[in-house]
Every structure is written in structure tokens, then in C-alpha cells.
C-alpha positions as CSV (number, residue, x, y, z in Angstrom):
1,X,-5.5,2.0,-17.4
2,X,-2.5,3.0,-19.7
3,X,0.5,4.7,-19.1
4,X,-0.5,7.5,-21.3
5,X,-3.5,8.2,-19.1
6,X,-1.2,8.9,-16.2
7,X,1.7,10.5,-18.1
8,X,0.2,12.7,-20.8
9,X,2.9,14.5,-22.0
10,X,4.7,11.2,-22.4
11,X,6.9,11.8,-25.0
12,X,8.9,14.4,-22.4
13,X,9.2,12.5,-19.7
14,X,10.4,9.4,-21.9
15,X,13.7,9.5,-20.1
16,X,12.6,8.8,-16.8
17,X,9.9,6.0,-18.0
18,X,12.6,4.1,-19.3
19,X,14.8,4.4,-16.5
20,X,11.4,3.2,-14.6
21,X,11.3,0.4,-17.1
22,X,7.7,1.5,-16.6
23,X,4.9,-0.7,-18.8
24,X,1.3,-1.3,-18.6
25,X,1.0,-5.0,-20.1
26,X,1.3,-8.3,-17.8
27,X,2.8,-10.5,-20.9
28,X,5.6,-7.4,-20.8
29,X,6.0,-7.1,-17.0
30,X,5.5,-11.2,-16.8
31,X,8.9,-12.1,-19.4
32,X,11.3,-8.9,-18.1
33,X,10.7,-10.7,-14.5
34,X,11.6,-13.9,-15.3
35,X,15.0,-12.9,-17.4
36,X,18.1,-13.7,-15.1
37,X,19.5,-10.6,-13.5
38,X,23.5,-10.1,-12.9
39,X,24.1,-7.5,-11.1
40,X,26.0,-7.0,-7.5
41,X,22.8,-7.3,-5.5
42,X,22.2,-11.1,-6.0
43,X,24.4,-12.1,-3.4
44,X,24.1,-12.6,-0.6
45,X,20.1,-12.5,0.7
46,X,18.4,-12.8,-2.6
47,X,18.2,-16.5,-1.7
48,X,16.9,-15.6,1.7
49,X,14.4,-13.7,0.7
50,X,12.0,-15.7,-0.5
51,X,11.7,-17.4,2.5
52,X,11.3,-15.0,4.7
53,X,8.4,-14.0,2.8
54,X,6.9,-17.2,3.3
55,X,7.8,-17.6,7.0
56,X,6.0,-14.0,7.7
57,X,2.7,-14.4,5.8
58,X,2.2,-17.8,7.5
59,X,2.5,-16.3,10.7
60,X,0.7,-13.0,10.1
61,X,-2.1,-16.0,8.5
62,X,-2.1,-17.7,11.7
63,X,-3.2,-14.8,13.0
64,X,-5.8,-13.5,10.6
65,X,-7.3,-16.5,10.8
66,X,-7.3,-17.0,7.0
67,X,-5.7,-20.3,5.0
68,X,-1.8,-19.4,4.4
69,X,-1.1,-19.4,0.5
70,X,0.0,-22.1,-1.3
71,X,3.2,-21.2,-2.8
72,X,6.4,-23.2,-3.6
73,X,9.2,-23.3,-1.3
74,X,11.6,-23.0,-3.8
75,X,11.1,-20.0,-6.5
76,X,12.8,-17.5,-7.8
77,X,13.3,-13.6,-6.9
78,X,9.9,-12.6,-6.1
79,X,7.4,-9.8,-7.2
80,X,6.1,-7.5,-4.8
81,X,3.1,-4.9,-4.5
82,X,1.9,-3.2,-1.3
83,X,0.6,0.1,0.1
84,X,-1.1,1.3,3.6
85,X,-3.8,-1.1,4.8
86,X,-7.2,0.6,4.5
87,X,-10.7,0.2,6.4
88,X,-12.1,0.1,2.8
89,X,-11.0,0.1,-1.0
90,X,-11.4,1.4,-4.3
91,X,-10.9,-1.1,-7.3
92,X,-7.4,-0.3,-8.3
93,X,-6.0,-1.8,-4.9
94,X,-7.5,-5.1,-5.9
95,X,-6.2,-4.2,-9.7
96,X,-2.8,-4.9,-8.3
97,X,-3.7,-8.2,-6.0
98,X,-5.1,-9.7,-9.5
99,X,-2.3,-8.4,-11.4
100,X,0.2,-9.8,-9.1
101,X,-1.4,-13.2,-8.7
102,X,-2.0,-13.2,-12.5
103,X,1.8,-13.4,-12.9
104,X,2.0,-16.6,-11.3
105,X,5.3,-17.5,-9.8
106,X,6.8,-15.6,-6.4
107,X,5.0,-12.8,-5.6
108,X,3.6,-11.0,-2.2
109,X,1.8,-8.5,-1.4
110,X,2.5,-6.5,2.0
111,X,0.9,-3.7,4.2
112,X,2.7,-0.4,5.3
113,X,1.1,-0.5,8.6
114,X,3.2,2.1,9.9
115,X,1.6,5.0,8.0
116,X,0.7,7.8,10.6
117,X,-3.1,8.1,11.1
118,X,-4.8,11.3,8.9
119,X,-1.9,10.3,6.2
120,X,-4.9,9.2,3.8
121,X,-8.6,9.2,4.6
122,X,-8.7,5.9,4.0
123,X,-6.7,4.7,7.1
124,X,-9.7,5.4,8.8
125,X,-12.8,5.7,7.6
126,X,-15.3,4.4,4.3
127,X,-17.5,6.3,2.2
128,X,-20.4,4.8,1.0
129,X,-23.6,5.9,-1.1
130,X,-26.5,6.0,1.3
131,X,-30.7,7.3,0.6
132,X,-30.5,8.5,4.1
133,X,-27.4,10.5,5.0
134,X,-27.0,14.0,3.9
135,X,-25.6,14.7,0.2
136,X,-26.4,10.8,-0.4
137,X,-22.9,10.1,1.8
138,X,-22.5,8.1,4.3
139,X,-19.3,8.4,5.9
140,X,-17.9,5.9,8.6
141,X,-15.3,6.4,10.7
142,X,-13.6,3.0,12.4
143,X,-10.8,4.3,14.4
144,X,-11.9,7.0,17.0
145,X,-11.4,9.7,18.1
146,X,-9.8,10.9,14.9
147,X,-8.6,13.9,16.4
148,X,-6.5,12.1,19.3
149,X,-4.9,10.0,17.3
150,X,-4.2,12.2,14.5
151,X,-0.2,11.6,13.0
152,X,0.4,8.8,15.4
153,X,2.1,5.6,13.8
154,X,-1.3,3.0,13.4
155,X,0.8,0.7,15.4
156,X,0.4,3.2,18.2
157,X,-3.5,3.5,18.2
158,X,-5.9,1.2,19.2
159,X,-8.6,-1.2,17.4
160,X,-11.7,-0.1,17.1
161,X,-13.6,-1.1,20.3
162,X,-17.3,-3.1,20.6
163,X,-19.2,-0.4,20.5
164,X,-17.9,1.4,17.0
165,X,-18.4,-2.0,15.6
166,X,-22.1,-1.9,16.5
167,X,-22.5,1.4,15.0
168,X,-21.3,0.4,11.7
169,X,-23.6,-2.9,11.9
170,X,-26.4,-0.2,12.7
171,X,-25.1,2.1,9.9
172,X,-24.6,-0.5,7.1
173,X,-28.4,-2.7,8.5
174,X,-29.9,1.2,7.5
175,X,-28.3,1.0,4.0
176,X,-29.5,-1.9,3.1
177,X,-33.2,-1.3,4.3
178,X,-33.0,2.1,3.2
179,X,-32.2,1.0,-0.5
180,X,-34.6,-1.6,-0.2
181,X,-36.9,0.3,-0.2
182,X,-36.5,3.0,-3.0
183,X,-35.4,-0.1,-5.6
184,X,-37.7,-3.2,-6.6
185,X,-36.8,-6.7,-5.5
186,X,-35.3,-7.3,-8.5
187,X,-32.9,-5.2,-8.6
188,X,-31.8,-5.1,-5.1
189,X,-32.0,-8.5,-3.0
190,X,-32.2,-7.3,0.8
191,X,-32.3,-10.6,2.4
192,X,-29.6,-11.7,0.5
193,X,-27.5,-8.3,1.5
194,X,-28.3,-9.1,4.9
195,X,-26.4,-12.7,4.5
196,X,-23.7,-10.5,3.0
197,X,-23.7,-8.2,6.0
198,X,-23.3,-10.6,8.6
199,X,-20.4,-11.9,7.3
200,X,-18.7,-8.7,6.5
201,X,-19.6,-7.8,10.3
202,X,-18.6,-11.5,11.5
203,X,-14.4,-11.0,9.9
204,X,-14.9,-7.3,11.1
205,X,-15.1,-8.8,14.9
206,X,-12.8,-11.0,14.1
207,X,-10.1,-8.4,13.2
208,X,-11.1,-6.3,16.0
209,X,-10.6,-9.5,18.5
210,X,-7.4,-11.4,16.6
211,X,-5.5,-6.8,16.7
212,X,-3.9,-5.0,19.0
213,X,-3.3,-1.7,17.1
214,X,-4.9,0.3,14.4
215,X,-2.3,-1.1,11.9
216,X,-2.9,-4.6,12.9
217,X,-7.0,-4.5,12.7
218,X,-6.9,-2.5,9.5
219,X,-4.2,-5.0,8.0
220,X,-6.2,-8.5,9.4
221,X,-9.6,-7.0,7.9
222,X,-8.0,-6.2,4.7
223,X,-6.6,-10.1,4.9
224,X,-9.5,-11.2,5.5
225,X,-11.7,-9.3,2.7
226,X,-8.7,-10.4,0.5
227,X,-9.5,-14.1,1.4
228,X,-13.0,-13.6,0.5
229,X,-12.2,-12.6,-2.9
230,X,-10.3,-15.7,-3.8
231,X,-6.7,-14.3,-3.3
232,X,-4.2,-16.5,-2.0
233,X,-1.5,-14.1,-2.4
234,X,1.1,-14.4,0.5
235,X,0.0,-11.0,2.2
236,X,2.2,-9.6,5.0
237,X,3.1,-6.8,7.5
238,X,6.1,-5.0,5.7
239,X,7.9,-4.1,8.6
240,X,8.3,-7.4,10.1
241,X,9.9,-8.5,7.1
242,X,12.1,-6.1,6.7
243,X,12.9,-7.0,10.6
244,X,13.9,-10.6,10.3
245,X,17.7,-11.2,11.2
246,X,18.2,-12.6,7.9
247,X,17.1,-9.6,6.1
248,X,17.9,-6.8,8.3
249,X,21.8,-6.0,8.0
250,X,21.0,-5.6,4.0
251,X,18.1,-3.2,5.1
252,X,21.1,-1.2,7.2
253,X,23.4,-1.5,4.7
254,X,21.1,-0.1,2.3
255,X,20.2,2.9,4.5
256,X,24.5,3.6,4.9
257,X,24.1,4.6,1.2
258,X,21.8,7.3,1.6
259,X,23.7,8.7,4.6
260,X,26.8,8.0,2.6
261,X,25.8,9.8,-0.8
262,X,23.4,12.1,1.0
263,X,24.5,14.9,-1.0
264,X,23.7,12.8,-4.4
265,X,20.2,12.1,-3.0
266,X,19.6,15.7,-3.3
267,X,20.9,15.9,-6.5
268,X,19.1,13.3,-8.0
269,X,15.7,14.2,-6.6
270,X,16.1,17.7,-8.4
271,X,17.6,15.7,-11.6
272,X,14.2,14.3,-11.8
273,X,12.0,17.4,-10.9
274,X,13.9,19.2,-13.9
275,X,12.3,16.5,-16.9
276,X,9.1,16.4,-14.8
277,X,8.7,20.0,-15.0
278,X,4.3,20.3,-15.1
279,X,4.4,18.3,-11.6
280,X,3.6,14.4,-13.0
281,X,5.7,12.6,-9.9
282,X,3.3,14.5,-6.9
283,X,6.7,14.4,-5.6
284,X,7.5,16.7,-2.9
285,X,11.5,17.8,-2.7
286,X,12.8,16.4,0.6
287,X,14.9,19.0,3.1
288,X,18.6,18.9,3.1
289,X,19.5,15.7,4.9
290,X,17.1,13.8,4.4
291,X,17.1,9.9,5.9
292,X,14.2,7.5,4.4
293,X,13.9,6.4,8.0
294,X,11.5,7.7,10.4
295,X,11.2,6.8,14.3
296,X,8.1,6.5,16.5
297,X,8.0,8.3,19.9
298,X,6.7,5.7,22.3
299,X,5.7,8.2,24.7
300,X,3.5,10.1,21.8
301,X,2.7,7.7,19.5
302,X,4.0,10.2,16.2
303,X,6.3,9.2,13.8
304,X,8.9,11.2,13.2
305,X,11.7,11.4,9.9
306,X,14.7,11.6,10.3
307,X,17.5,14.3,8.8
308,X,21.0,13.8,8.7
309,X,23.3,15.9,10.8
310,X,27.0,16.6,10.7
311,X,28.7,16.4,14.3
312,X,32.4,16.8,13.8
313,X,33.6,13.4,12.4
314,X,30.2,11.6,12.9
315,X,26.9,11.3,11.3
316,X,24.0,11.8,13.8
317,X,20.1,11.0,12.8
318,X,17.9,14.1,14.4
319,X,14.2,14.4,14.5
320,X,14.2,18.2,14.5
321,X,11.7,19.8,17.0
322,X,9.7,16.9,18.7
323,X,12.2,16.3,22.2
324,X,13.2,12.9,20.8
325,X,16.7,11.7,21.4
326,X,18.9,12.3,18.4
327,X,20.9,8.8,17.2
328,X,24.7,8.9,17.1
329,X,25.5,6.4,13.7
330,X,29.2,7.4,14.3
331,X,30.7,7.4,10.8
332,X,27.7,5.8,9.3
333,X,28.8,2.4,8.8
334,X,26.3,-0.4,8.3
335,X,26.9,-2.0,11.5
336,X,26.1,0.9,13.5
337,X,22.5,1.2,11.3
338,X,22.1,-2.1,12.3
339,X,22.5,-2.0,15.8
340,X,20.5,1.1,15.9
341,X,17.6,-0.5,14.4
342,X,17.0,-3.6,16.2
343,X,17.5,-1.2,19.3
344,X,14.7,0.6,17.8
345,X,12.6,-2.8,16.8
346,X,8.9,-2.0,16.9
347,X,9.6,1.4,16.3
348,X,11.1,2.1,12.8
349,X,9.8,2.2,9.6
350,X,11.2,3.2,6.2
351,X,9.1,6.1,3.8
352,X,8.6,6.2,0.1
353,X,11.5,5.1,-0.5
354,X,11.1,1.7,0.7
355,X,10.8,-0.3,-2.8
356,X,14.7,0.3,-3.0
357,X,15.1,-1.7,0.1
358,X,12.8,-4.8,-1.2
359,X,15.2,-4.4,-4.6
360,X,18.3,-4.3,-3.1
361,X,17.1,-7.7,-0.8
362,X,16.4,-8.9,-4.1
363,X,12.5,-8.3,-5.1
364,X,12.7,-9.0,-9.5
365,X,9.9,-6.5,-10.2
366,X,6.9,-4.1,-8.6
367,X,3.1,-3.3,-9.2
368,X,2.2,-0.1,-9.2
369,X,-1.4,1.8,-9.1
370,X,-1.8,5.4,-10.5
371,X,-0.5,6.8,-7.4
372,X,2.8,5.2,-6.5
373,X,3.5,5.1,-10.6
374,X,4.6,8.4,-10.4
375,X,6.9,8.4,-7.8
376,X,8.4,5.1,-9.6
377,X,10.1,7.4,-12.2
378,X,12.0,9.5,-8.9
379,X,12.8,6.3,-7.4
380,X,14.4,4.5,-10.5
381,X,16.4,7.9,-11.0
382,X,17.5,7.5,-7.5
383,X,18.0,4.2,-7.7
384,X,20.5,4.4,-10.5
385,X,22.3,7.6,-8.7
386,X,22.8,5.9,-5.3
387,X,23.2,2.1,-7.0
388,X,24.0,2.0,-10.3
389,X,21.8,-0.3,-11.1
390,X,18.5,-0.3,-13.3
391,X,15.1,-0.3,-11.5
392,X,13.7,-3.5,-11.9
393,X,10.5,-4.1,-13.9
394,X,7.7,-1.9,-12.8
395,X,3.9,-2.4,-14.2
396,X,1.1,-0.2,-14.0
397,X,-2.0,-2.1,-12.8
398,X,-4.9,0.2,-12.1
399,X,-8.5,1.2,-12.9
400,X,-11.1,3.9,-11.7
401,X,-14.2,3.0,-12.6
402,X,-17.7,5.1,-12.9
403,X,-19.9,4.8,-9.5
404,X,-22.2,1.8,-9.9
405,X,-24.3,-0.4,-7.9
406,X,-27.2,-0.8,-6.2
407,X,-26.7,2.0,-3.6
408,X,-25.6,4.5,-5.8
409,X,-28.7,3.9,-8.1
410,X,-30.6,4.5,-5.1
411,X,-29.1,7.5,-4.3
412,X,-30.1,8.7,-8.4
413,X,-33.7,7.9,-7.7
414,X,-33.8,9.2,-4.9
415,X,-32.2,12.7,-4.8
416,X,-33.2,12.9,-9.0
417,X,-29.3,12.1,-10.0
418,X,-26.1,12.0,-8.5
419,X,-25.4,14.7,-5.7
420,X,-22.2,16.4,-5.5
421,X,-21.0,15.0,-3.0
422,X,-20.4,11.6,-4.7
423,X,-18.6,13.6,-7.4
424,X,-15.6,11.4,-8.8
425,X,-16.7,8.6,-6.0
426,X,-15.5,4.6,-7.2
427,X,-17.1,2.0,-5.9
428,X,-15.6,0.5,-2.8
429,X,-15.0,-2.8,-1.7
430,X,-17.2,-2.9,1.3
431,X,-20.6,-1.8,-1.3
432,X,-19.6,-4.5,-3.6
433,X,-19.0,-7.0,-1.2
434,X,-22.4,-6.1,0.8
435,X,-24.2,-6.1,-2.9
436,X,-22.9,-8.8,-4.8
437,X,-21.7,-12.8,-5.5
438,X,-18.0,-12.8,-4.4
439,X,-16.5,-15.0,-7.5
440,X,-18.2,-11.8,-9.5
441,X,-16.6,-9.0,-7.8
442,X,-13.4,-11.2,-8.4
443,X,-14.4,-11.5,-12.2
444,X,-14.9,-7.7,-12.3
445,X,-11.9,-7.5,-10.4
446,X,-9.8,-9.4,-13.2
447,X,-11.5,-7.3,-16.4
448,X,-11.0,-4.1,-14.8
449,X,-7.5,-3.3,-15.3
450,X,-7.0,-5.3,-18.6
451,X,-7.4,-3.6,-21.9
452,X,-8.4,-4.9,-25.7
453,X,-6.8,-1.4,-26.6
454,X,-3.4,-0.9,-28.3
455,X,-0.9,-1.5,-25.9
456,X,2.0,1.1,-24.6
457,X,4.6,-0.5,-22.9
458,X,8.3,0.6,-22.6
459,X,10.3,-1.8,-20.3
């Protein structure tokens, strides 16, 4: 996928790709990440960081149960990627893993498993081409009931229990049979998608068994399904890296800025909306005050952002209308965020602005998908505002492929062509993985994003 498929009026918002130093080629990406950077950020946890991104992914490996990667203790500023840790994925999430292990070097990839549940289908559920389900959908939800659970943090909802696991055995057993029987033998291998199955359901127990919150189950699975493909990516929960001592007076020193230049964050934000003007960023303008720090309510579960108020001399942190406490930062120092946040440890989380943190710990460049491209551009606008400093490398790795596969062909026999209802569908991990050799997905994986076609890169 190229830049100008996301951006088509690319030529206006030219200003803000630069700043973005947004590109769509790994050779591109690959040589502006390795050039040394000088800039005030290097000291003092750049070093440190590395590290620590080791020392979490062989813990949160531990307790996957999945090999911890290979990766050189010594290396430089790393590469990062990362989003919300789904039940199930469409191709351009593995676009980036591939992308980002392509580059070779330091890189990770983490999982925002924070996000509040209902956020994005995908926390919870999978959608899946089916003969026997109405419209030719089957649609699987994991973590239940939805509607209890709804905009609580996933670390505050629980795994999936036995019993849901059984039903989606039960569900994905009557795909496969059910195909089996509209498609010949040789185009559809059951007993060799019943091998599949059992080991999709055997690291499906496993995740259910090694998690102790909707955030940890969806993050080991995803780990897990990872592994399968080959990866060996260091993969990670963000916020525990973000909590390690070494890292976190940085993380609160970063969050004094946006307290301290609160007033430019507004600013900015509109800066950007004013080049972006047909709505390109799906950026939505944040309130006056806004924090990019959000608290969970242990007695509810729901997350909550945080807005900056004004009380006299000091700066207080104010979830309005939810009976939280508010959180006195007195004059907004650094040491004050700090203290505030390992008071709040298992409770905090940063938003969408969280790539400025990993940046300013020293991260040399990011992998975007379609999505999280366009809110790059605000961010490296901000960035620069706030920092002065240029946004570092950014590439687009993405793909969104036509609906194939044995399931979905099944469904076209069957109901005489695609139904509605699988309309703009991709092809999700759990179908391919249920369908197909492993090292092939992984093959498929590797074509998908990369292009023979003239490149567009701006870096």
C-alpha cells in the first residue's frame, strides 16, 4: 500500500508528510533509521532502553510460553510498532510484524493492552465466512458478556472462561465440516483443517490458562499466533515498559511538557486540522486541557482521561464526571508526575499520543498501518510544537486484500456470490491459519505489503 492510497490529495498535505517524515519503502525507512541522531533526547535513557525492551519481552515470553527472541544485547536505538491486542487479525497487522522484522536490527513490537473494551470490535470478537450462519457470517465473541464489560480497561475484565472456549471449538469444528462439504477434497483438506484446529484451540487454552485479564489473554494469544508464523520479534505489554524504574521518570517528564505547554497542544492540534482540511488525520480535536494520560477506576473497571485544571498556583488532573478523586501535580513538575504514577502503577495508561513517549525514551523510527498513518502527521506537528525536534522516521506498512480462501469460496457457492454482509471483509488470521501451511501464510504475509510499483517516499 502507498502513501498516495491513504493521502490522495497529497500534494496539500505535503507539509505535514514531511514533517511526518512519512514514506512507504523499507530501503527508505531502513537507511533514515540507522543515520546517527543529535538531538537533546539521547541522553540520558536512550541507552536504557534497549534493555528494557529485552528484559520485558523475556518475561512476558516466559509467560506466553513461546521461545524469547534472539536479539543482540547490544544494538542501537530501536524500531518500534504496536497497537491493541486483538482476538483475531486482518493482514495489515502482520504487514507491520514483517515489516519490522524485515529491517533487521533493534526493533519490538508491543500491545496496548489497556484499550477500554468496545474501543474496536476487534478486542473482542472475530468474524469469519461461514455456509451456515446467517448472511454467510459467523461472528464470535470471546470476552462475555460484552455488555458488562463495555469501556472497562481489558486489564479490568476477565479471560474468557472454559466454557466460551468450547463454543468456539464447537463454532470453528462446524466451519470446517460445513465447508467440507459444499467444496471437493481438493480444494478444501478437512482432515488436515482439523490438525489445524486443534492447535489453534490447544494455544487458545493456553492463553486462557497462562491470563488473568482480557488484556493479558488477548495479548498471550496474539504471542502465540505470532510464534506460529515464524516471528521472533521481541513482543511486549506496552505499559510495563513504560513502568520500569529506568524508564519511567522520562515517561513523567515527558507528560510535564504537555501540562507545561498545554495551551500549545491546543494550538498545534488546530495547526494541523487547518492543512488537513477534507478530514485525512480521523483526528478528533481534544477538549481544552487535555492530558494524554487516562486513569482506571478500580472500583469500575473504566478508564478515564484526564483534563488539566487550574487551582490557584497548582495544576490538578480531573476526570470530569465519573466520582474519581482528582490528582494534585502541584506546579506540574516532573517529580510530582512521577510520584503520581507509580502511585497509580497498574492503573495508568497513556492515549494516542503515546509514540512521543517511546521517541523521547529514544525509539529511532515507527511502523505504521493505514490507520495510525494518519494520526502520524498530528503527532509529528505536535511533536515539533511541544519538542522541537523532528519526528523520527515513520513507514507505512499495510495491505487490504480481496476476501479469499476456502471459506469464503464456500460462502460464493453456496449463497450464488458474496452476500452483503461480507462486503469489504479481509481475510483474518484465524481463517488462514485454520486453512493453510503456516511458512505460506508467512510468505503471503511478506509479498503483501511490498510493491514492484513506482515508489513514493518522502522521508
Amino acid at each position: 500500500m502507498r502513501l498516495r492510497e491513504i493521502f490522495p490529495r497529497v500534494q496539500e498535505l505535503e507539509p505535514l508528510l514531511a514533517e511526518a517524515r512519512a514514506c512507504d519503502e523499507l530501503a527508505a525507512f531502513t537507511a533514515e533509521t540507522e543515520r546517527p541522531r543529535a538531538c537533546s533526547m539521547d541522553p540520558p535513557c536512550s541507552g536504557a532502553l534497549w534493555p528494557a525492551v529485552l528484559a520485558v519481552a523475556e518475561g512476558f515470553a516466559g509467560r506466553a510460553g513461546i521461545p524469547a527472541a534472539a536479539r543482540p544485547r547490544a544494538a542501537g536505538r530501536p524500531c518500534f510498532g504496536g497497537q491493541q491486542p486483538y482476538v483475531d487479525y486482518y493482514p495489515a497487522v502482520l504487514a507491520k510484524l514483517d515489516a519490522l522484522e524485515s529491517r533487521g536490527g533493534a526493533a519490538f513490537y508491543a500491545f496496548g493492552d489497556h484499550a477500554p473494551l468496545g474501543s474496536d470490535p476487534w478486542l473482542a470478537r472475530t468474524e469469519l465466512p461461514c455456509v451456515g450462519s446467517a448472511g454467510g457470517l459467523l461472528r464470535f465473541h470471546v470476552h462475555r458478556p460484552l455488555r458488562r464489560h463495555l469501556g472497562k480497561d481489558l486489564r479490568f475484565v476477565p479471560p474468557p472462561g472454559p466454557a466460551v472456549l468450547a463454543d468456539l471449538a464447537e463454532k470453528l469444528k462446524g466451519l470446517i465440516s460445513l465447508t467440507a462439504r459444499i467444496l471437493p477434497p481438493a480444494a478444501f483438506d478437512k482432515r488436515a483443517a482439523f490438525v489445524r484446529l486443534r492447535r489453534l484451540l490447544h494455544d487458545a487454552e493456553e492463553a486462557r490458562r497462562r491470563s488473568r485479564s482480557a488484556g493479558e489473554f488477548n495479548s498471550v494469544w496474539s504471542a502465540r499466533l505470532f510464534a506460529r508464523l515464524g516471528f521472533q520479534l521481541p513482543l511486549l505489554p506496552l505499559q510495563e515498559l513504560l513502568a520500569r524504574d529506568e524508564l519511567l521518570p522520562r515517561v513523567a517528564a515527558t507528560l510535564a511538557v504537555f501540562v507545561e505547554r498545554n495551551t500549545l497542544l491546543a494550538e498545534s492540534m488546530t495547526e494541523a486540522l487547518r492543512v488537513a482540511t477534507a478530514g485525512e488525520l480521523h483526528w478528533s480535536l481534544k477538549p481544552p486541557g487535555h492530558v494524554p494520560l487516562a486513569v482506571t477506576d478500580p472500583r469500575t473497571g473504566l478508564r478515564h482521561v484526564m483534563r488539566l485544571e487550574r487551582r490557584g498556583a497548582d495544576a490538578w488532573l480531573v476526570a470530569a464526571g465519573c466520582g474519581m478523586d482528582a490528582f494534585n501535580v502541584g506546579r506540574g513538575e516532573a517529580s510530582a508526575f512521577e510520584a503520581l504514577l507509580r502511585r497509580l502503577d497498574g492503573r495508568w495508561s497513556l492515549d494516542v499520543f503515546v509514540p512521543l513517549f517511546l521517541f523521547r525514551l529514544g525509539v529511532a523510527g515507527i511502523v505504521n498501518g493505514r490507520g495510525s498513518i494518519r494520526y502520524s502527521l498530528m503527532l509529528a506537528h505536535v511533536y515539533a510544537r511541544l519538542f522541537g525536534e523532528p519526528h523520527p522516521p515513520n513507514l507505512l506498512a499495510s495491505c487490504s486484500p480481496a476476501l479469499g480462501g476456502p471459506f469464503a469460496e464456500a460462502v460464493r457457492r453456496a449463497f450464488g456470490g458474496l452476500p452483503a454482509a461480507l462486503a469489504g471483509c479481509e481475510p483474518t488470521l484465524i481463517a488462514r491459519l485454520l486453512a493453510g501451511d503456516e511458512a505460506e501464510i508467512r510468505s503471503q504475509i511478506a509479498a503483501s505489503w511490498r510493491h514492484a510499483a513506482e515508489p513514493c517516499s518522502r522521508l
